[in-house]
MARVEXMI-993071 format. One record per residue (C-alpha): residue in three letters; x, y, z. Coordinates in steps of 0.02 Angstrom, whole numbers, padded with zeros to 5 digits, always signed. Example, Ala and Ser with C-alpha at 12.3 -4.5 7.8 and 13.67 -1.06 7.14 Angstrom:
2
ALA+00615-00225+00390/SER+00684-00053+00357/
//
This chain:
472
UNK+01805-02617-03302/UNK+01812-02594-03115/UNK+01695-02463-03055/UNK+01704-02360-02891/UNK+01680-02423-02726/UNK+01540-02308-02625/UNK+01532-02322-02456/UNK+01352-02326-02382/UNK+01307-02159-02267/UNK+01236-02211-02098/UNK+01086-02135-02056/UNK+01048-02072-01877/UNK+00860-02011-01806/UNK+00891-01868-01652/UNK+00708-01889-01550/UNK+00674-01711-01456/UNK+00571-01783-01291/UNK+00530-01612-01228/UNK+00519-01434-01288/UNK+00645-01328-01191/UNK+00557-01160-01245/UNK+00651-00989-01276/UNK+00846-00969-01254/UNK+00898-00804-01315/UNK+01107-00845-01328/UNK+01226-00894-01445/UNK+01234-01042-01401/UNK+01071-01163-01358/UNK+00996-01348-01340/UNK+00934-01426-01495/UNK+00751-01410-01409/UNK+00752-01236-01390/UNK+00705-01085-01494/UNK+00816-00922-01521/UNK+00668-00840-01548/UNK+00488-00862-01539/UNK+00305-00808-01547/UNK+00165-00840-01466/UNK+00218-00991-01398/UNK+00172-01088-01217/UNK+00223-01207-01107/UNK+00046-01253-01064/UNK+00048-01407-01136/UNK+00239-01448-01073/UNK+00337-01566-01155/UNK+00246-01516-01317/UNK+00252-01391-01415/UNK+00109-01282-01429/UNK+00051-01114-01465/UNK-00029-00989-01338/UNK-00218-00998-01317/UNK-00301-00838-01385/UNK-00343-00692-01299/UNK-00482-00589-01271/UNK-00535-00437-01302/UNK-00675-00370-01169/UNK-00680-00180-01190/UNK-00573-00015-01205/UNK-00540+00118-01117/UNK-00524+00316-01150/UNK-00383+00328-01012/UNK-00347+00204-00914/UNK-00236+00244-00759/UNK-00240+00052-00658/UNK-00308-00113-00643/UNK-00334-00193-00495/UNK-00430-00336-00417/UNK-00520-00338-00236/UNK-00639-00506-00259/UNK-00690-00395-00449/UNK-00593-00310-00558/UNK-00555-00109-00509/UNK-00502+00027-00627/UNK-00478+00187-00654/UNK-00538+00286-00830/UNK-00507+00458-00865/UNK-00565+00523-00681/UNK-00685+00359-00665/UNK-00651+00243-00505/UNK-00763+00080-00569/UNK-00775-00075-00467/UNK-00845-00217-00539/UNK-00897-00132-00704/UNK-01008+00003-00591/UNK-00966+00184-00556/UNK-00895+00234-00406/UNK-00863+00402-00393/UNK-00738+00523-00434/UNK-00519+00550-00427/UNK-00381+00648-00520/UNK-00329+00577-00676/UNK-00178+00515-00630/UNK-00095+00329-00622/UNK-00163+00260-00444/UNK-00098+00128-00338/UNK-00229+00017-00239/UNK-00217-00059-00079/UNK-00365-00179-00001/UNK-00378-00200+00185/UNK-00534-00310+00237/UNK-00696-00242+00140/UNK-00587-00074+00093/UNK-00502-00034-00061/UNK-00408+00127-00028/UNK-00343+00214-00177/UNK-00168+00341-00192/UNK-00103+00478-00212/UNK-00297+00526-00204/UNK-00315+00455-00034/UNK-00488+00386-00037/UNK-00577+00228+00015/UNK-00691+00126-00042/UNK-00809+00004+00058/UNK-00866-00124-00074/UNK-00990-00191+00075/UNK-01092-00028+00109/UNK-01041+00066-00058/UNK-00968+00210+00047/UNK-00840+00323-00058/UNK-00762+00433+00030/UNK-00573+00516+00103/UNK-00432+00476+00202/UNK-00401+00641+00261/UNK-00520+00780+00325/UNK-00492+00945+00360/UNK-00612+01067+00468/UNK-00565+01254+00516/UNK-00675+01373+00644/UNK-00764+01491+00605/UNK-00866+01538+00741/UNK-00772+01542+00925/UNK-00700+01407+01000/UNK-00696+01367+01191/UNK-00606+01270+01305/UNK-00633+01174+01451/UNK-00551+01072+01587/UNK-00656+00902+01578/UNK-00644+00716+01640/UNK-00647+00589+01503/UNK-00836+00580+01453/UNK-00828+00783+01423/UNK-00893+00833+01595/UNK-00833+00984+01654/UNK-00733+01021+01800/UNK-00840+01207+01860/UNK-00772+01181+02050/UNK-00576+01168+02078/UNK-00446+01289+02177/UNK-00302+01346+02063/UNK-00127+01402+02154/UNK+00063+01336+02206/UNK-00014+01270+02372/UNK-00134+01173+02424/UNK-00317+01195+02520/UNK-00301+01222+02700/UNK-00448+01135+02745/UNK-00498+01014+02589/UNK-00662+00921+02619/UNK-00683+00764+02540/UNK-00655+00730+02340/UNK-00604+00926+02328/UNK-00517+00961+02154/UNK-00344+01075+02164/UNK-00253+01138+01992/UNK-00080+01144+02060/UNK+00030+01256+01981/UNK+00179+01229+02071/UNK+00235+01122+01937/UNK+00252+01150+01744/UNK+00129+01069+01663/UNK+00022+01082+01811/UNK-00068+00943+01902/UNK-00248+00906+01953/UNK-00259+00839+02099/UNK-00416+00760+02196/UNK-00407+00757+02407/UNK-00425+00580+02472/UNK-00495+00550+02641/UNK-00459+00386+02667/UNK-00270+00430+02637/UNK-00276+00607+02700/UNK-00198+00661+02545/UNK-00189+00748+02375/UNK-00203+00607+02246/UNK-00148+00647+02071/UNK-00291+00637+01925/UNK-00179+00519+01803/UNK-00258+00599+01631/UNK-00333+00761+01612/UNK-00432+00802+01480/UNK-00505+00992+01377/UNK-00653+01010+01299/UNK-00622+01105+01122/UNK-00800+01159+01079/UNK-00839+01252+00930/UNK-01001+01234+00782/UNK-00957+01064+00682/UNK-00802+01045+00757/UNK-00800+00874+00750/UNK-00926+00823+00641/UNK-00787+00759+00519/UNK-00689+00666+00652/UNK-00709+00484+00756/UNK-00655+00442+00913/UNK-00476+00406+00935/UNK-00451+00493+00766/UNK-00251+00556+00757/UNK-00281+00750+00702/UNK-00142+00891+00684/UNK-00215+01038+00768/UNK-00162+01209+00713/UNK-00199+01397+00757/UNK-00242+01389+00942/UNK-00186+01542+01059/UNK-00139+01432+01179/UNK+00012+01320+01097/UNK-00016+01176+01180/UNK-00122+01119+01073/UNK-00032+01167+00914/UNK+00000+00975+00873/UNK-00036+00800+00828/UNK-00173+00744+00971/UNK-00296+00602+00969/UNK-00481+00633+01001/UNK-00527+00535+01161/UNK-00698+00588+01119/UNK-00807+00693+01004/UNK-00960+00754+00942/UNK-01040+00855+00803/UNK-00969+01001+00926/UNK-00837+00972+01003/UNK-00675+00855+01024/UNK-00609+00804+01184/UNK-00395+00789+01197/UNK-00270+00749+01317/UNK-00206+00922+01401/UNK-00240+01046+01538/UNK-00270+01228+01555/UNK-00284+01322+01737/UNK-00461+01401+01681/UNK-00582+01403+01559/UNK-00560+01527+01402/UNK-00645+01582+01235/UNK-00542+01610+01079/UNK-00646+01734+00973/UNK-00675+01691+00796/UNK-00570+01863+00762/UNK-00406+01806+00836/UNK-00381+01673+00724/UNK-00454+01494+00657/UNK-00419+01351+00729/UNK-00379+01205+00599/UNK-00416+01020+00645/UNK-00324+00903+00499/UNK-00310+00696+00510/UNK-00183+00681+00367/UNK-00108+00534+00278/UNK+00069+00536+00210/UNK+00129+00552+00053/UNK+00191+00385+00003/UNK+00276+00314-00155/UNK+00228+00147-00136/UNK+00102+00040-00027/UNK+00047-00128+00024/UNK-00065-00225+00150/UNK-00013-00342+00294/UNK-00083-00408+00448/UNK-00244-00282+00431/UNK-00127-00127+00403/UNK-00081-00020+00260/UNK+00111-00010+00249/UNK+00203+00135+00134/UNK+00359+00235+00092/UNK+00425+00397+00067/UNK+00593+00412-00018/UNK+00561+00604-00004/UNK+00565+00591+00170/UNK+00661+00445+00198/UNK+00528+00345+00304/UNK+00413+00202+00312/UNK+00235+00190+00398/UNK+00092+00100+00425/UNK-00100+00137+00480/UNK-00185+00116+00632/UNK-00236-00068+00660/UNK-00395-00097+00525/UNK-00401+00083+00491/UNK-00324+00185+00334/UNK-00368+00353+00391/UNK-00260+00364+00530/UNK-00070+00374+00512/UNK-00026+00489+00670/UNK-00125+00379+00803/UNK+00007+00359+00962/UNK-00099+00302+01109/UNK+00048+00150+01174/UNK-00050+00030+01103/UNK-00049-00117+00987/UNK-00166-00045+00857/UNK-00069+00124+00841/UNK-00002+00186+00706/UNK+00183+00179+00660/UNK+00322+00290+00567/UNK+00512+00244+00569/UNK+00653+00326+00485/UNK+00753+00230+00341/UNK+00957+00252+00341/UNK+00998+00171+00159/UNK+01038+00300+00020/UNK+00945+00285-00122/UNK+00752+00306-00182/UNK+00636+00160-00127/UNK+00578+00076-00286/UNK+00437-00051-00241/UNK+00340-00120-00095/UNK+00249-00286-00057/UNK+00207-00417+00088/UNK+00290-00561+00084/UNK+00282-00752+00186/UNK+00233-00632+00320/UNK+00364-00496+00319/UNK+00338-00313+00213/UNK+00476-00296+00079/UNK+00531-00105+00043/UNK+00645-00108-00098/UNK+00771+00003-00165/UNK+00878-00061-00301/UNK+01016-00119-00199/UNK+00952-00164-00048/UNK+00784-00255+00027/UNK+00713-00181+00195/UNK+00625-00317+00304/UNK+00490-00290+00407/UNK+00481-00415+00557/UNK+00326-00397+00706/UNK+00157-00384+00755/UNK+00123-00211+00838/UNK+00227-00063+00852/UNK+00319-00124+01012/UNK+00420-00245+00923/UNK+00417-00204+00756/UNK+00599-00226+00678/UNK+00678-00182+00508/UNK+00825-00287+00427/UNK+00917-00245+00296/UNK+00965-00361+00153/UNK+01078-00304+00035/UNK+01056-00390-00116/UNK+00971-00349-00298/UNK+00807-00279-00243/UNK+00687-00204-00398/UNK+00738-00101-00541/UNK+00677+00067-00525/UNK+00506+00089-00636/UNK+00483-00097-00621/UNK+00372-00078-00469/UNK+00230-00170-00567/UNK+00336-00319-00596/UNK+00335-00377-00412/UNK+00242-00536-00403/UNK+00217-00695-00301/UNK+00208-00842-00393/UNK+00192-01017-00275/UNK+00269-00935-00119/UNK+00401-00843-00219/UNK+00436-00666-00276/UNK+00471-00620-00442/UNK+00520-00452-00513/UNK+00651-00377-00619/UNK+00810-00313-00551/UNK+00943-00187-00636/UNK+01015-00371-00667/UNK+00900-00467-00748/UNK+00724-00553-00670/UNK+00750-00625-00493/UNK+00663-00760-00382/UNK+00668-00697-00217/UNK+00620-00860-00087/UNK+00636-00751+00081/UNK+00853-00789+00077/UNK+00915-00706-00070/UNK+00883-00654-00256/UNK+00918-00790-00381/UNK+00949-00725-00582/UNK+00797-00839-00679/UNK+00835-00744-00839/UNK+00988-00799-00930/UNK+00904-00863-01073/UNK+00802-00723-01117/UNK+00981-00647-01186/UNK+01083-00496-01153/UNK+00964-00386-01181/UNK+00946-00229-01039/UNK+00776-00248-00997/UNK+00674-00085-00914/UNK+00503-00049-00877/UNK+00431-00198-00818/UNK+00252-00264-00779/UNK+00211-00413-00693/UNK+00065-00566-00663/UNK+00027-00727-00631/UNK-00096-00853-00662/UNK-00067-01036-00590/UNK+00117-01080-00589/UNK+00152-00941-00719/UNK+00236-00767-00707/UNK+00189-00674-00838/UNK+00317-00509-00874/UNK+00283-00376-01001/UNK+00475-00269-01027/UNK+00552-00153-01148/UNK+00732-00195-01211/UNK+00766-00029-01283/UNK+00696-00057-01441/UNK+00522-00145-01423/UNK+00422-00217-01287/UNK+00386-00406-01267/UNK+00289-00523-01154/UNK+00376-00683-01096/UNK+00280-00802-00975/UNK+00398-00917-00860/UNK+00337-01074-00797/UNK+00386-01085-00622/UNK+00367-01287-00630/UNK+00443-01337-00778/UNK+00583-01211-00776/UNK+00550-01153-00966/UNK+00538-00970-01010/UNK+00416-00950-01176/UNK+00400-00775-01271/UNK+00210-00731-01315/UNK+00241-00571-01435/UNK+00264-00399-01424/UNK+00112-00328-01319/UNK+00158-00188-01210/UNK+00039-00242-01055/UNK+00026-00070-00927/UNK-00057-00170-00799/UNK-00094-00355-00761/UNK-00221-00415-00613/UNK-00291-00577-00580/UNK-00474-00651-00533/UNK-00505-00835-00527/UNK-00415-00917-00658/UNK-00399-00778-00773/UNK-00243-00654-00796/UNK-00330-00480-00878/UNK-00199-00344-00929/UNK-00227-00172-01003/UNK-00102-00136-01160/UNK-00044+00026-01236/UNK-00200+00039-01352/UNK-00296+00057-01200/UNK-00381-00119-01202/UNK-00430-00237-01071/UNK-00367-00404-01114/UNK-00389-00581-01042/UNK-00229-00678-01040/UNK-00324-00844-01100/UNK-00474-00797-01191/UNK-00621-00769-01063/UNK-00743-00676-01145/UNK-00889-00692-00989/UNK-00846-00544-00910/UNK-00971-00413-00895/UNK-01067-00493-01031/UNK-00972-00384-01144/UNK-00950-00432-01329/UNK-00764-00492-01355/UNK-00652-00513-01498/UNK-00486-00600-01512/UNK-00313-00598-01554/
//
């Protein structure tokens, strides 16, 4: 009998050289993954899972974490710094800004000098209450007891002789020269504003709004030239001396910070926005409590008006420049002092609004997640890095980084999730579902705080404040 004929099956052996991590589409490489958990690409080509992490402590309610050299947060109405006590603020979610030895905290508006310890405002405020006086003076406060006030000048001046002249509007000092047989004019001319404590708040060159002065001249932004515990000195004149009585009205002295949405640090200045009031600022040269400082220098202060429609959504310095973002456009700053300070605008993808957190430089380049999808931004323009995390509309995000990976913590709608993108092998990995508030780097470690209030570490350091950790 003549049995069937089988025909042998050829065997074939596919070798996967590398893992190609997470791809979230239809359709996907044989050595990638249409869904994970907690994987890595630590250990890139192979396949590996995430390290542990650590847990170091919890929190009652936890409004930031930042880092200044140590870890800074906020709990309940608790500024700590370094796992000590600082001092008090409003229980509120903060944004924090460092600036040499300063960290200076929003919307409360106070600093902190992790040198000398000092805690203390931005702003200060100081109204009269006893009267107030004021005096023509030269620069150094002395006052000016012997001049002749009128439309013309001395008939017979003797040498150095000081004439108000009035002939004008504002009127003119004037000092008689005898070399040159003539009136000279006194450049700057300065008033004494003298009342108890007056300026015991205040420094010199402080910018201050002054208020509630009967003569309105002085019902404006001024910079002290000069204080003391009583008195401040300001650019101005008057044609004689005069009291204002406590009785006729107080006489406010404010230095006052803008509101701002968002804020960042470059070149030893604080930079921030308004989308309220449609501007951009930035401090006085190495000093956060003074926004309204206009002296024509190259340490003043700065304020310009933004045209673009829309609310700002983010803020950070980058390769140099300051980045204000709105979600359609990217405002550049470009120059050293106020006198050549420039603003460009890109428009491109800038960063989804209530992504803020998720701006982050990883190697030179900025990462954060557009209404589009996550973007590397190299200083030219955005570049989609996202397409294999799906379809998914992604909100919410929070972002950090730890060597050559960006960490992002996002909500599709539906749940939150924490994918980690290595920025040198080009593979996106999903960790799990943590929803991570903040993240905030020191050394080698990534810490986050999550939504059951815990402080984390990224890859399992458990050293940290000699605390006793757990794990998961």
């Amino acid at each position: 009998m003549q049995k069937p004929y089988l025909s042998s099956t050829q065997k074939t052996r596919n070798m996967i050289a590398g893992f190609g991590g997470i791809n979230h589409n239809l359709v996907i490489d044989e050595n990638e993954f249409y869904d994970q958990k907690n994987m890595t690409a630590d250990f890139y080509p192979v396949l590996s899972p995430r390290r542990k992490r650590g847990i170091i402590r919890t929190f009652a309610d936890p409004h930031i974490l930042y880092t200044k050299d140590k870890l800074a947060w906020v709990d309940g109405t608790k500024f700590y710094y370094n796992g000590a006590y600082v001092g008090e603020v409003e229980a509120s979610d903060k944004q924090m800004c460092k600036i040499g030895a300063l960290l200076v905290i929003f919307p409360d508006k106070k600093v902190y000098n992790t040198e000398d310890g000092t805690f203390e405002d931005l702003e200060a405020t100081f109204e009269t209450v006893a009267d107030v006086s004021y005096t023509l003076c030269s620069a150094d406060g002395t006052a000016y007891e012997d001049y002749t006030v009128g439309i013309t000048a001395p008939d017979t001046p003797s040498p150095g002789q000081l004439w108000l002249d009035t002939s004008q509007s504002p009127a003119v000092l004037k000092q008689y020269s005898e070399t040159y047989t003539a009136w000279t004019a006194i450049p700057s001319t300065y008033v004494k504003i003298a009342s108890e404590n007056i300026g015991k708040l205040f420094s010199k060159y402080d910018g201050v709004r002054i208020s509630g002065s009967t003569d309105e001249q002085f019902n404006t932004n001024m910079v002290i030239q000069e204080r003391g515990d009583g008195y401040i000195i300001v650019i101005g004149i008057i044609n004689a001396p005069f009291n204002q009585p406590a009785d006729s009205g107080h006489v406010t002295v404010k230095r006052i910070v803008p509101d701002m949405d968002f804020v960042t640090e470059q070149e030893n200045r604080i930079w921030g926005c308004s989308s309220k009031n449609h501007e951009i600022y930035c401090c006085k040269l190495g000093d956060p409590k003074n926004w309204n400082c206009f002296m024509g220098l190259s340490s003043d202060s700065y304020a310009a008006t933004i045209g673009s429609d829309g609310d700002f959504t983010g803020a950070i310095s980058h390769l140099g420049y300051v980045l204000f973002l709105k979600e359609d456009i990217i405002h550049k700053v470009y120059g050293t002092r106020p006198a050549n300070f420039q603003i460009s605008d890109v428009y491109a993808r800038g960063v989804q609004k209530g992504s803020e957190r998720s701006l982050v430089i990883v190697n030179e380049t900025l990462f954060y997640l557009s209404r589009n999808g996550v973007c590397a931004y190299d200083g030219s323009l955005p570049v989609t890095i996202s397409q294999k995390l799906g379809t998914a509309f992604w909100s919410d995000a929070v972002g950090g980084t730890v060597g050559s990976k960006y960490y992002i913590s996002m909500n599709d709608g539906n749940k939150w999730s924490v994918y980690a993108f290595d920025t040198e092998m080009n593979v996106w990995t999903k960790e799990d579902d943590v929803h991570a508030k903040w993240f905030s780097r020191v050394g080698n470690e990534l810490y986050f705080v999550d939504d059951k209030n815990r402080l984390c570490s990224v890859n399992g350091t458990t050293a940290l404040y000699n605390l006793f950790c757990s794990f998961f």
